[in-house]
C-alpha positions in Angstrom: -11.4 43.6 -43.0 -9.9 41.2 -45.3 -11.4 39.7 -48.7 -12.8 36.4 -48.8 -10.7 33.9 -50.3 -11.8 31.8 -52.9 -11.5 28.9 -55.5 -13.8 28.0 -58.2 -14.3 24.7 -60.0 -16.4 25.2 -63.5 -15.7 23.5 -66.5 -16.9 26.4 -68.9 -14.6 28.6 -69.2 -16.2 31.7 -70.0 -18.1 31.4 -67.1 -15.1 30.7 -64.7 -13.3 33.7 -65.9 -15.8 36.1 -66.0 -17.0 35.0 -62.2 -13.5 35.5 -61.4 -13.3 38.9 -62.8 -15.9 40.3 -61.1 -15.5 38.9 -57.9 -11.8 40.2 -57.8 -13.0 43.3 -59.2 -15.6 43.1 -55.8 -12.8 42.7 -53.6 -12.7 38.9 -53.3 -9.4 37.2 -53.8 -9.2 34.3 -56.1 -6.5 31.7 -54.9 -7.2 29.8 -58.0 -9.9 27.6 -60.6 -9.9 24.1 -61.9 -12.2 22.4 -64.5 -11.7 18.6 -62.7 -11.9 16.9 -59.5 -8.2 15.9 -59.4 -7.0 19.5 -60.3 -8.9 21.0 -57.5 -7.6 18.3 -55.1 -4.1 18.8 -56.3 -4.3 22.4 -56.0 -6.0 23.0 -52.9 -3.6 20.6 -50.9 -0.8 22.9 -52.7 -3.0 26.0 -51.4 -3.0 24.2 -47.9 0.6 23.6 -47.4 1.5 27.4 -48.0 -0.8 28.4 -45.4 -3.6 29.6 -48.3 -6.8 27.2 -48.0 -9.5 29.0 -49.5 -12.6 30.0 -46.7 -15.0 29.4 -49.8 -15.6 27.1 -52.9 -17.5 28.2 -55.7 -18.5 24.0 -57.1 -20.1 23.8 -60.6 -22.8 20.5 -60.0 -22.3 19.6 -63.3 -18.7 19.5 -64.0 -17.6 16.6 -66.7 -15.4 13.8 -66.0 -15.4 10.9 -64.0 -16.7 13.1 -60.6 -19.3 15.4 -60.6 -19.3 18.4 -58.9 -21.6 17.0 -56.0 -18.7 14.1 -55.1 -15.4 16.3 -55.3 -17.4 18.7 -52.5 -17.4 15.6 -50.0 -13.9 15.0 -51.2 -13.3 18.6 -50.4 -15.0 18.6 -47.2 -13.8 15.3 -46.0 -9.9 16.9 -46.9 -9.9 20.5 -46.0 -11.7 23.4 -43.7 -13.1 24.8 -47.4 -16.9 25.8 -47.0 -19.0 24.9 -50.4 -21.5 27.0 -52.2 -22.3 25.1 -55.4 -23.2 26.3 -58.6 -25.7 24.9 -60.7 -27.9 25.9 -64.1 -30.8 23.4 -62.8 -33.3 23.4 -59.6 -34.5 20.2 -59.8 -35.4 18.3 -56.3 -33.0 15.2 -57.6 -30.2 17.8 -57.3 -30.8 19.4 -54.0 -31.3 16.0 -52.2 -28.1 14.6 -53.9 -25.9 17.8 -52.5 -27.9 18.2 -49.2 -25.6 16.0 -47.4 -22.8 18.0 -48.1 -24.1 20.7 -45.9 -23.3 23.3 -48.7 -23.5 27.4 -47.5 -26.0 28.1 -50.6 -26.8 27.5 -54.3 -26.0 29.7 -57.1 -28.2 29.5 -59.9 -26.8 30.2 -63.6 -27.2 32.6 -65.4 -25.3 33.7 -62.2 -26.4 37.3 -60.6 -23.3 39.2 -59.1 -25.2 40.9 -55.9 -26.5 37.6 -55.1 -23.4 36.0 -55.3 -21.8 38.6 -53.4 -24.3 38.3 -50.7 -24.3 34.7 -50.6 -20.9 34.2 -50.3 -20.8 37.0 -47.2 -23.4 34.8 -45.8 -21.2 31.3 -46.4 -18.1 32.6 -45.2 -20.0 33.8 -42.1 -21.1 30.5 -40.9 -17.9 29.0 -42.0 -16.2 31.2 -39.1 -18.5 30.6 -36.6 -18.0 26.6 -37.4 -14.5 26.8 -37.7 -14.6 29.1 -34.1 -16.4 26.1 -33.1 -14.3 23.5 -34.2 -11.4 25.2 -32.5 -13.4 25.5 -29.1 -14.6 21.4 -29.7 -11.0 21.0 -29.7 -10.2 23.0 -26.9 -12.1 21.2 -24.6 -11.3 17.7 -26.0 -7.6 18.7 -25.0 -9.1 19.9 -21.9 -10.7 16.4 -21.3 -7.7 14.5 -21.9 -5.7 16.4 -19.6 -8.2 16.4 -16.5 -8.4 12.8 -17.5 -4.8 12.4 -17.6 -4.0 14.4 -14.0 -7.4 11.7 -12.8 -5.3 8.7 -14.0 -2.0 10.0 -12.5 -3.7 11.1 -9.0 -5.5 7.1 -9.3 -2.2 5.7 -10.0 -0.8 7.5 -6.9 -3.2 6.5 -4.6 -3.3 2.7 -5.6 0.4 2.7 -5.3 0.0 4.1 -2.0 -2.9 1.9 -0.9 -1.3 -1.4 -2.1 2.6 -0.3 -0.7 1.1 0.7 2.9 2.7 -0.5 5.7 -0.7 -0.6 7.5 -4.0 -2.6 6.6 -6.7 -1.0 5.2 -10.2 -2.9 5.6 -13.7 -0.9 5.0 -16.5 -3.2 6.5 -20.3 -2.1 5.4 -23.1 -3.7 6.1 -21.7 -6.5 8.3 -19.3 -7.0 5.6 -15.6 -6.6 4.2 -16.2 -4.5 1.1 -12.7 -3.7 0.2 -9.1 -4.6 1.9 -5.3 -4.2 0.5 -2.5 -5.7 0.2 -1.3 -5.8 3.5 -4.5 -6.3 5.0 -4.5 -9.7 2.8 -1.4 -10.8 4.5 -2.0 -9.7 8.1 -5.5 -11.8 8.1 -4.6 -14.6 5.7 -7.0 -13.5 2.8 -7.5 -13.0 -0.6 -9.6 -9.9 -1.1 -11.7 -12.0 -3.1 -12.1 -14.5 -0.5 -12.6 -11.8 2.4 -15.3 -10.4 0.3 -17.6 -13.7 0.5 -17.1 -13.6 4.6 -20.7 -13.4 6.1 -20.9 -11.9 9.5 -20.7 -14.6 11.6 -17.3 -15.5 10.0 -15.8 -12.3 10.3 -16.7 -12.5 14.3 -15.2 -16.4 14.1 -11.9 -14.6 13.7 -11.9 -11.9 16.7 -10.5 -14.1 19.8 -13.2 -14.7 22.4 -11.7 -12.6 24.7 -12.1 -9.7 22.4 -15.3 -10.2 20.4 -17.6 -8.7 23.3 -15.7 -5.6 23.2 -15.2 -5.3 19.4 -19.0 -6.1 18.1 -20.5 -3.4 21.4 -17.6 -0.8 20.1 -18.5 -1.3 16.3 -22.0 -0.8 16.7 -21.6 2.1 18.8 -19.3 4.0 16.1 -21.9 3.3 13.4 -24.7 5.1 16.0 -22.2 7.9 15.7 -21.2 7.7 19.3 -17.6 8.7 20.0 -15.7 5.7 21.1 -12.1 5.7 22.7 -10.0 3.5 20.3 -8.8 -0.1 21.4 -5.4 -0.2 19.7 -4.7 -3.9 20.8 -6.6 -6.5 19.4 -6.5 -10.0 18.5 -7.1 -12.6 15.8 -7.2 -16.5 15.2 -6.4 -16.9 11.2 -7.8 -19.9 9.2 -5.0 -22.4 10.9 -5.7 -21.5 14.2 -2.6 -18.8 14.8 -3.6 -16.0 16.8 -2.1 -12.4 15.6 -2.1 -8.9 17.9 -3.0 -6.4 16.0 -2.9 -2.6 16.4 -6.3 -1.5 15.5 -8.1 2.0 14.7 -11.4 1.9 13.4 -13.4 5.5 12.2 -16.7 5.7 10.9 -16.9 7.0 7.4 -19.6 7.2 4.2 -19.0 5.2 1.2 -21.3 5.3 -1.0 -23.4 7.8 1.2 -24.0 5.4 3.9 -22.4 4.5 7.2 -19.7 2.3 7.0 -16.3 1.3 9.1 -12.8 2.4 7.7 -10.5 -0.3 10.2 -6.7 0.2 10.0 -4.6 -2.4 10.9 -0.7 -2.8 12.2 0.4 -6.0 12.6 2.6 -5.9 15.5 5.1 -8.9 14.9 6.9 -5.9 12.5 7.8 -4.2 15.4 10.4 -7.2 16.6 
């Protein structure tokens, strides 16, 4: 199994180098110590770009300078993958809330005891494998996402290009009423989508020639019943300015939405010369 890696910030150094002697002397490896907040920063993101970053920081609460011990651990954890266990000769309550938010692996209490560091730090770089295993899953299945989401956009794009560039139109009625249409369905009839969406029923049979209407409304109704009607393919129209248009038309019952509705396709005849 291989040692633990660690770095400790203390500003006393008879205390850093006799933690560090023991722990090496345990069978942890030391990857380096600092006395200030910029040291450590420096150092780790040295430690970091030859592929060292320490699993553990031993942090000294009470290091002088301008940044405490407490504030170079959020720096640390904001920065790097480092787990903190912070080191401190005080158990006030001030002190634990201000280093809670950290989410620190443990406390060391000075004068400091070797097995309980020892077991403390086994502990700390414990959970620091099971978050970084975690992190690494997290990120996994964000890439995951993003592809599933990607192939979804791609397989969306296709279809609209295919829906909009169709030679045929596509209408689905619901309800007594046009609840989507494309592009060539807007041309054949002479209709925004938007404006074919506002048609009431009687408006939408205005527009089936006279002849027709009886034929289309008993067929319609009889499809939605689930009865199996023999298509009509010829069929005709009077648009807004009075032009009547023959149509080739196929109609098949579908659900959208999870209720009955009509899925009409339409071919507009004057294509075929």
């Amino acid at each position: 199994m291989k040692p633990v890696t660690l770095y400790i910030v203390e500003d006393e150094l008879l205390i850093t180098m006799s933690l560090k002697n023991q722990l090496e002397s345990a069978g942890y490896e030391i990857f380096g110590t600092a006395t200030k907040c910029e040291t450590c920063m420096q150092e780790l993101e040295e430690l970091r770009k030859e592929g060292k970053e320490p699993e553990i920081v031993l942090m000294d609460i009470n290091i002088r300078g301008q940044v405490d011990g407490i504030e170079t651990a959020r720096r640390i954890t904001e920065k790097f993958d480092c787990g903190i266990i912070f080191i401190t000769g005080q158990s006030s309550k001030e002190v634990y809330e201000r280093s809670f938010s950290i989410k620190p692996f443990g406390y060391l209490l000075k004068p400091i005891d070797l097995e309980q560091t020892m077991m403390i730090i086994e502990i700390g770089a414990y959970q620091r494998k099971l978050e970084m295993e975690n992190k690494k899953y997290q990120r996994q299945l964000v890439e995951l996402l993003e592809e599933r989401t990607k192939e979804k956009d791609e397989a969306r794009g296709l279809y609209e290009t295919l829906i909009d560039n169709s030679l045929l139109g596509l209408v689905i009625l619901q309800d007594d009423k046009i609840i989507f249409m494309n592009k060539e369905a807007e041309r054949i009839f002479d209709y925004t989508t938007e404006e074919a969406l506002k048609l009431n029923y009687q408006a939408l049979v205005n527009h089936i020639h006279p002849d027709d209407r009886e034929m289309a409304i008993s067929k319609s109704q009889r499809r939605l019943k689930g009865e199996d009607v023999p298509q009509a393919p010829r069929m005709r129209f009077v648009l807004r300015d009075g032009t009547v248009k023959t149509v080739l038309t196929f109609v098949k019952p579908v659900l959208y939405g999870g209720r009955p509705a009509l899925h009409q396709i339409y071919f507009d005849v004057s294509k075929l010369g």
